[in-house]
Structure formats: structure tokens, C-alpha cells
N, C-alpha and C positions, 0 to 999 in steps of 0.2 A: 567625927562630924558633930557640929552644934547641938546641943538638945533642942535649940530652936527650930532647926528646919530637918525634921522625920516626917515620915509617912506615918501617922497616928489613927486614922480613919482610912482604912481599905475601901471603905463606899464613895471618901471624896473626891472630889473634881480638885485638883492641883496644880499651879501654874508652878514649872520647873524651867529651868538654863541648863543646855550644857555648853561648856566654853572649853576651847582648844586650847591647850597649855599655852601656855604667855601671851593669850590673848592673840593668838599670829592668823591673821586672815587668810587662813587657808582658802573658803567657803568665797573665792571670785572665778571660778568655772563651771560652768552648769554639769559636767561629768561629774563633779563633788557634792553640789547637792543634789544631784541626781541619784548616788548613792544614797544620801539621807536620806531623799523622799522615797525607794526603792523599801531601806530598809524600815521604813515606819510606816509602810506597806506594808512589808510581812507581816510587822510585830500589832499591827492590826488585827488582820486575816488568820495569822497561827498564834497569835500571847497572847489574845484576850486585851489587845491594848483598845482605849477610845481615844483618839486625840480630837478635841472641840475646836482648837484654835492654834496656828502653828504659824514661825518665820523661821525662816534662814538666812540670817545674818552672814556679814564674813568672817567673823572670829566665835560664834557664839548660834546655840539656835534659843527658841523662847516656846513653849509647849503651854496648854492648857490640855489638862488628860486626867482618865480614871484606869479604871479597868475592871474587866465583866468579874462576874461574883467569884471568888476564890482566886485570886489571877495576884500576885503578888505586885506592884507599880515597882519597888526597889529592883526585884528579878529581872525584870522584863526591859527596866534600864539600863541595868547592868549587860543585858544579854546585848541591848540594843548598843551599847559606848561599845561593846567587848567586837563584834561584827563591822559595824563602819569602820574604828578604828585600824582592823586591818584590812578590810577593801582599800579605806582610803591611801594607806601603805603602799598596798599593791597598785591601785591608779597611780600615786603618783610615781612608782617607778616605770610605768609601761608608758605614762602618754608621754609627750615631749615639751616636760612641766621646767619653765626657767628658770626656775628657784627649787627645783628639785635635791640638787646639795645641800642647798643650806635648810630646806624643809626637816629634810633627813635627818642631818645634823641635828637639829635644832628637837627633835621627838626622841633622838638617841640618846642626847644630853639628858633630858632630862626620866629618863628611864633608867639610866646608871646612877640620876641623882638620888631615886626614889628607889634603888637597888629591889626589884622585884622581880627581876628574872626575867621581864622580857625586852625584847630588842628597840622598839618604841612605845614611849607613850604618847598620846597624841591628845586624849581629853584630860582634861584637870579633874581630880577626885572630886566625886557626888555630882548632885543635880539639884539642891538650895531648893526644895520642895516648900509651895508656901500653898497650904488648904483654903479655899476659898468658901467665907465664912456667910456671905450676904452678896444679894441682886448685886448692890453697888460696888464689894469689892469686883464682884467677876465682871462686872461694864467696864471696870478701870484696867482688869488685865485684858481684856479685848482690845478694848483701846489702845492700852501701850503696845501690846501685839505687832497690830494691823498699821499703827504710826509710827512701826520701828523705823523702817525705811525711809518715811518720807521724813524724819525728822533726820537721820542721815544723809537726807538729798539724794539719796538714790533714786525716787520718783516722787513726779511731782501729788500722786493721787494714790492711796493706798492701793488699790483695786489695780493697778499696773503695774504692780510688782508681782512674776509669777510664784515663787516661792514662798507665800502666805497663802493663809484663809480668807484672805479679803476678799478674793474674790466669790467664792463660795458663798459671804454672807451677804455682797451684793449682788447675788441670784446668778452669778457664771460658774464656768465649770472652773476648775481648778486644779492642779497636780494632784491633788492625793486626794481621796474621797475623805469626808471628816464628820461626826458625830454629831450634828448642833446642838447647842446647848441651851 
């Protein structure tokens, strides 16, 4: 990993990415990020995780997070890629997913590429952790956040998309309970 993007302050707030290997939009059924938000629920509730601000994009999610005192951020991501990763394995072999071969395929490949021992890999190594240093940087990852979507035409208003904090910061309720910041 880059000496640029570590986790260097355990006390800070950090906007991270995690992205599906080749970028492949897995993340267009709600059972998939239903997993995500599921498991960033737990890792909430039992790791000591904060998430302040969160999307779920289709190839990629966007985090603003800490975590309570002593609580490792790299562990608890790790633990978080290592668990979706194989739920979302196992969804997609159970539900009656179109692209299920070639999903397959396409996590197999590159798990033989990266010869690690296991059968798929499904996230791309790390999560490009960037410390948020001032007011204005963290308004601007809020911002990017919450306008991931609408600048992909997904919706036309942040706050209609459910898989963000947007709605949260415009006072509704939201998928996953979130830390404000």
C-alpha cells in the first residue's frame, strides 16, 4: 500500500472506498447491499466501528468513519471486506443472479491471479484511507458522498437514494443508524 493513504491517527475521522475487483457493478440489487448495510451494522454494534457518512454505489462503496478508542480502523476493514465478501459469494450463488457465471468467473480469475489461497476474491486490496484534516475538507467528502448518485443519474435529489446518509442528514430515517459528525 502507498505510504500515502495509512491509517496514521487512530482518533481520526477517514473517508475510505472499497471497490469490487474490475470495478464490476456488482452492488444493482438490494439483497447485495443489503448485505453491506447488514454488515456495517454489525461492525458498528460489535467492532467499535462510527460510520458518519456512507453510499453504495454499484462497483464501489464511499465511507466517512472512525472508531471507538482502542478499536483498530484497518482490523475492522479487513474483518468487514473478509465477511461481505463471502456472503456476497454465497447470495450470489443461491438467488437467481443472471450474471451469476460470469460474476463467478470473473472473482475466481482474479483470486488465481493474486494466488492467495482462496476461491474468490471479490474486493480490490485496501480501502485508500484519506484523514480528514479540516471543517472544509470533511463538507467536501460529505458532499461528494451524498452527490455520488445524483451525479450518476441515479436520483434526481440526494435524499432519494436509500442507500446513503443523505437521508439521515436531511432529518429522515435511513438504512443503517450513523454517527453524525
Amino acid at each position: 500500500m502507498s505510504e500515502k493513504y495509512k491509517v496514521r491517527n487512530p482518533q481520526a475521522v477517514y473517508f475510505i472506498t472499497c471497490t469490487v475487483v474490475g470495478w464490476v457493478d456488482l452492488f444493482v440489487r438490494p439483497t447485495y447491499k443489503d448485505i453491506v448495510i447488514n454488515s456495517l451494522r454489525y461492525c458498528i454494534e460489535r467492532k467499535g466501528l462510527k460510520v458518519h457518512a456512507y453510499v453504495i454505489m454499484s462497483s464501489h462503496i464511499h465511507l466517512l468513519v472512525s472508531t471507538k478508542d482502542d478499536v483498530s480502523l484497518p482490523d475492522v476493514i479487513r474483518d468487514f471486506k473478509t465477511f461481505t465478501s463471502k456472503a456476497l459469494i454465497h447470495e450470489i450463488k443461491a438467488i437467481n443472479e443472471s450474471r451469476r457465471e460470469w460474476l463467478l468467473n470473473k472473482f475466481s480469475y482474479e483470486a488465481n491471479r493474486k494466488k492467495r489461497g482462496s476461491e474468490y476474491k471479490l474486493w480490490k486490496d485496501g480501502f485508500h484511507p484519506i484523514e480528514i484534516l479540516s471543517g472544509e475538507m470533511l463538507a467536501q467528502k460529505l458532499d461528494y458522498i451524498h452527490q455520488n448518485p445524483v451525479v450518476e443519474r441515479i436520483v434526481d435529489e440526494s435524499v432519494d437514494y436509500v442507500y446513503s446518509s443523505a437521508r439521515q442528514y436531511a432529518g429522515e430515517v435511513g438504512e443503517l443508524e450513523i454517527d453524525f459528525i
